[in-house]
Each structure stands twice: as C-alpha cells, then as structure tokens.
C-alpha positions in Angstrom: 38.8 33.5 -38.1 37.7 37.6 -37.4 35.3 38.4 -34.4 32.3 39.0 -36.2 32.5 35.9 -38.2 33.2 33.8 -35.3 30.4 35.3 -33.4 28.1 34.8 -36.3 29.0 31.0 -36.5 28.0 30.7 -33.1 24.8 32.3 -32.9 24.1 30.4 -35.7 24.7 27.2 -34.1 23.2 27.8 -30.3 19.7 28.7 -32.8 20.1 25.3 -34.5 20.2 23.5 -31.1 17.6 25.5 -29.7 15.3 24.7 -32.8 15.8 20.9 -32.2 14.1 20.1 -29.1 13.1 17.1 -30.2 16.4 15.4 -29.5 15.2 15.5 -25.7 13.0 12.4 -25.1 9.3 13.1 -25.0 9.0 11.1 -21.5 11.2 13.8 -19.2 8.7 16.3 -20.5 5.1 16.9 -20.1 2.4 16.0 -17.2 4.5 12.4 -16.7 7.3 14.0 -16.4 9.8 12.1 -13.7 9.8 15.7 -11.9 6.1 15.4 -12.0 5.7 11.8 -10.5 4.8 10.5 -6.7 7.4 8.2 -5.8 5.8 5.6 -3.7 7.3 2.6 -1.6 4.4 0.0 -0.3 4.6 -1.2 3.1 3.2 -4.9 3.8 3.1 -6.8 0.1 0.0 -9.2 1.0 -3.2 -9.9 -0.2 -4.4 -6.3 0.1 -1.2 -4.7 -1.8 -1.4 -7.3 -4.1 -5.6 -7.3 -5.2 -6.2 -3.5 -4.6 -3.3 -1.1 -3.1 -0.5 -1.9 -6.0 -2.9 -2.2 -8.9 -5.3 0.8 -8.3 -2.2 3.2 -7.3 0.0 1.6 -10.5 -2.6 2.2 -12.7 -2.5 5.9 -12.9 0.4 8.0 -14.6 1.7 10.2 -11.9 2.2 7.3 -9.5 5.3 5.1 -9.5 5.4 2.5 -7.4 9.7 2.9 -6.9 9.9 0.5 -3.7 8.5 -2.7 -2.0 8.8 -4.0 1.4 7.8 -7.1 3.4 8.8 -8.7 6.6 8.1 -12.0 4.8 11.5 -12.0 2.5 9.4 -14.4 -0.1 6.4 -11.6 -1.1 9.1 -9.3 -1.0 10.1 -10.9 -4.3 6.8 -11.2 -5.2 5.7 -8.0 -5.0 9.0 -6.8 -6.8 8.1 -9.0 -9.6 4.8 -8.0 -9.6 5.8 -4.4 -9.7 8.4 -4.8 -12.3 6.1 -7.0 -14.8 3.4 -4.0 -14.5 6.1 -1.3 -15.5 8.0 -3.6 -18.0 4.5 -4.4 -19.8 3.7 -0.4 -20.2 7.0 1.1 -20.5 7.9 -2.1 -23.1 11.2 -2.9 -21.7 11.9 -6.1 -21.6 14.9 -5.6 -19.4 13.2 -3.3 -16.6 14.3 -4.4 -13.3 14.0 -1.4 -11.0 11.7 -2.0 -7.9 13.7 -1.9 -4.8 12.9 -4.5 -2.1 13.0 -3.7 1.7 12.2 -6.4 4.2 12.4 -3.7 6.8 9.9 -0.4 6.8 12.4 1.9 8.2 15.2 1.7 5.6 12.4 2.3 3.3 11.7 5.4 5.0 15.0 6.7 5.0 14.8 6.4 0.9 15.0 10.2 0.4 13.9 9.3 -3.4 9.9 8.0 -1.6 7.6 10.7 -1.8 4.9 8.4 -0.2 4.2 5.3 1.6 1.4 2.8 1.1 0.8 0.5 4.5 -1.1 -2.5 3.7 0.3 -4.4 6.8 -2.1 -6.6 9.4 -4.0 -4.6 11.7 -2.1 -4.4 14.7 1.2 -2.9 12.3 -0.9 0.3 11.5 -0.1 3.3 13.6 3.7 2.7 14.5 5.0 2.7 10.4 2.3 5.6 9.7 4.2 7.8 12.6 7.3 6.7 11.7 6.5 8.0 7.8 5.1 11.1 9.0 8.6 11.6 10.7 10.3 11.1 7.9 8.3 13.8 5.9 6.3 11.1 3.6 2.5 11.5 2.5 0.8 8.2 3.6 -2.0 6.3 2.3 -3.4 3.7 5.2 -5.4 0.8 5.3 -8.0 0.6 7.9 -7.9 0.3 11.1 -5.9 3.2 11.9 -5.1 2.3 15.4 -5.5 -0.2 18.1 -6.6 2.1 20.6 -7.4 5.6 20.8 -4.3 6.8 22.6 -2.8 5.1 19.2 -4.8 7.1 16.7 -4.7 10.4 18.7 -0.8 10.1 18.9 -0.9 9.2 15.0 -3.1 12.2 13.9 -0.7 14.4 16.2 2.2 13.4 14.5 0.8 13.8 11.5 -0.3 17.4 12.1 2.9 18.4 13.9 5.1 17.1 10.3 2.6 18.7 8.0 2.3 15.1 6.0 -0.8 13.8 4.1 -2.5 11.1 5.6 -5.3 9.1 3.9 -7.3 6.1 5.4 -8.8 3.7 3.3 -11.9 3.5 4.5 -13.8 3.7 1.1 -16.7 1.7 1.9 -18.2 5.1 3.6 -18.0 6.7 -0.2 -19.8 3.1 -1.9 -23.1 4.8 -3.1 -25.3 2.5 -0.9 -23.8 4.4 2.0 -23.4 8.1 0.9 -27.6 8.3 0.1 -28.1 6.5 3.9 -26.6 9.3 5.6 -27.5 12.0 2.8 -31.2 11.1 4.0 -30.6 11.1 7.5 -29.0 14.2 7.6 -31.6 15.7 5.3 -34.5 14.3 7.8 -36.2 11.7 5.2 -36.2 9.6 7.8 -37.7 11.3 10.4 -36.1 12.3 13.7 -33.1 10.1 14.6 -33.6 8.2 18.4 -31.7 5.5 17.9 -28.8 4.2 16.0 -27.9 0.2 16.6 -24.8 -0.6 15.0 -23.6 -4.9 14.0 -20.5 -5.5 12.8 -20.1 -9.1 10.6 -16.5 -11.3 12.0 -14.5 -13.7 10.5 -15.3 -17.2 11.8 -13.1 -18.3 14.5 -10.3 -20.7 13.4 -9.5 -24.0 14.3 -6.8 -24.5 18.1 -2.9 -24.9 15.9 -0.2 -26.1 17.4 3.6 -24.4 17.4 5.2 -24.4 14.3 8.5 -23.8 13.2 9.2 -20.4 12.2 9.4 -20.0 8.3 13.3 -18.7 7.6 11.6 -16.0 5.4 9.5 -14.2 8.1 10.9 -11.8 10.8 8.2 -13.1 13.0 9.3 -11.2 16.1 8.9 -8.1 14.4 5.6 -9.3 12.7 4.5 -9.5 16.8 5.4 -5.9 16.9 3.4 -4.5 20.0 1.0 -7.6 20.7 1.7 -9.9 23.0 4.2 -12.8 22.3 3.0 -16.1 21.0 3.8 -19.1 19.5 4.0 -18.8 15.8 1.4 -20.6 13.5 0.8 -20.0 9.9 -2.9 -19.7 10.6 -2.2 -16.7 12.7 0.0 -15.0 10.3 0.1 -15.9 6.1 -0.4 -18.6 4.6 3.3 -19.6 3.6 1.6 -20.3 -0.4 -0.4 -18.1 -2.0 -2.2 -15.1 -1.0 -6.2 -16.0 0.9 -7.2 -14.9 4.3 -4.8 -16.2 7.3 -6.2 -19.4 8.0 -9.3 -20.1 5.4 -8.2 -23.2 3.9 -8.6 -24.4 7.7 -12.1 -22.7 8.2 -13.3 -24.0 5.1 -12.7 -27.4 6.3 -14.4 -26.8 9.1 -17.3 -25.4 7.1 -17.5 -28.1 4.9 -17.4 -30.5 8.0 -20.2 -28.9 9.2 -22.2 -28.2 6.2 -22.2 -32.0 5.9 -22.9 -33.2 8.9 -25.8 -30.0 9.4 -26.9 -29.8 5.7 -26.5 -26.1 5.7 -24.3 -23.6 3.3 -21.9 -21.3 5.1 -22.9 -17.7 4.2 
C-alpha cells in the first residue's frame, strides 16, 4: 500500500470514530457523570440514617451513597440492603450489589474512594468520627449535637479549619419557617426592645431501672461506650435489638399506658 493512500485510510477511519460518540454510554457523561458525583459513606445506620440522612441524601443525583457503617454488625446489613434496593430500583439492575459495609468508622475513612461522611451516630459519638474525617480530608454532614462539651466542639471546629474540610450540622429546625419569621421580627424590632429571653427545652421521659443484660454478639458495645463512662449494657440504653424506634419506647410506653390507666390521662 503507498504513503498517501495509507494515510488517507487512516484519516478516514480516526474521523469515523470520532463521529460515533455515541458508542460511549450516555451515564459517564454529562452533570451525573461518575467524575461529577459525591461519594459518601454514612457513619451510624439507625433510625436517623434510615428515616431522614440515607433517603434525603439518596434522593438527589450527584450523591452516591458508596459505603455503610455500623458498630451493630446487623444494621450494617440493613442499611447495605437498604442502600442497594434504592440504587438497584433507579439504576434497574437487578443484580446491583455494591454498598460496602464497615462496622468500624475508621476503615471507612481510610476509603480514598469517600468524598464525604454522614454521622448519624448517638450523641455522645459526635465530635471524635467528625475530627477523625476532617483528618482524613472528608466533607462532613453532622447530626446534632455537635459536641459534648465545649472544649469538644472548639477542638472540632479547629480541626475542621486547620484541614480545610466542609462541615455541616443538621440543625434544620432553625431554617423550619415558624422559626426564621421569629427571629426575622426580632431582629427587625416588631417586637419591641428585647429584655429578656427564657429558653425550655422538651425531654424524653425517663425510662424504666434494667438490669444487665448479655451483650448482643452483633454490637461492639465497648466501642459504642466510646468516651462515657462504662456501664452495664442494656438494650434500653442502646437499640432496640428489632426494629428501628427510640432506645427504650416500647418500655415507656408501657409505663404510659400503666399510668394513663390508672390516672385517666393521655401522654402528650
């Protein structure tokens, strides 16, 4: 074959290959690219992860939810299948199976894939895995509180600030409209001039005295104590071991009923 034919047949061919883009798939393209996504593993798979965190973040196109983690080995799976049913429902694929499961937060982190981290764990598990992120150069989205104490948050927002991460609390009951016009008129002086703010705060109802119980082979329980003081385990202090209420409701609605009956009164 001569040069210039050769040549020809070539520059004929890279233009047919370049004219046929549509051999590329349409999903590694675009706004929802894979390129284009937030990779996101969620910390602490309870009732929180599971009513709001997982579906409100899943919901939306740039996120994807890539990991799950739990110190509680069973909603672990949960979550995972949880995750997976979401993304197997939208994507159609009967066979998707790719949520990895973590049952401890700092492998997670070490998931160089995880753009971001969703904590959703009890209260007293806030500050130490949002730190811990922020070391390891992921955005974070918190549940509320953000600390136990103020030396807590300070050393959290310092952290934070030092590794350049995002860090969001979700504390989105001060953006609920009822709230936003309150201190819009205040600020604006509808009210008059401000003396005196009281402040009450509702609580959960104490639950009932439990006795030790054995400790559930799926739960890392001493890590679940993480900086609080160590005590017996009882599944009204921590999960409930079925389903996903309130640690320790099915106990205080007994009482409530109990009491309801015996006073004639509804609990509020």
């Amino acid at each position: 074959m001569k040069r210039r034919k050769f040549i020809g047949k070539t520059v004929l061919g890279t233009a047919a290959m370049v004219g046929f883009p549509s051999i590329v798939p349409a999903s590694v393209l675009g706004k929802d690219a894979p390129s284009n996504k937030i990779n996101i593993g969620q910390i602490g798979c309870g009732r929180i992860a599971r009513s709001h965190d997982l579906p409100e973040t899943m919901r939306h196109n740039k996120a994807n939810i890539m990991a799950v983690c739990d110190l509680d080995s069973n909603r672990t799976k949960d979550a995972k299948v949880l995750v997976d049913k979401f993304y197997k429902e939208k994507a159609g694929k009967s066979n998707y199976n790719g949520t990895k499961m973590y049952n401890d937060h700092r492998e997670l982190l070490l998931n160089k894939d995880i753009d971001a981290v969703i904590i959703s764990t009890p209260d007293h598990w806030h500050s130490q895995p949002a730190m811990e992120a922020a070391i390891a150069g992921k955005d974070i989205y918190l549940q509320k509180p953000t600390s136990l104490t103020l030396k807590e948050g300070r050393q959290l927002v310092d952290v934070v600030k030092s590794k350049g991460t995002i860090l969001q609390v979700g504390t989105q009951q001060r953006a609920m409209p009822q709230f936003r016009i309150a201190a819009e008129l205040v600020r604006n002086g509808r009210i008059g001039k401000l003396h005196t703010v009281k402040i009450g705060l509702p609580g959960d109802p104490g639950g009932p005295d439990a006795l030790e119980m054995p400790i559930p082979k799926s739960l890392n329980y001493d890590m679940w104590l993480g900086s609080t003081p160590e005590v017996p385990y009882t599944e009204i202090g921590v999960h409930p071991q079925v389903g996903y209420s309130r640690p320790g409701m099915v106990e205080i609605r007994t009482i409530w009923s109990r009491n309801d009956y015996r006073m004639g009164t509804t609990p509020l």
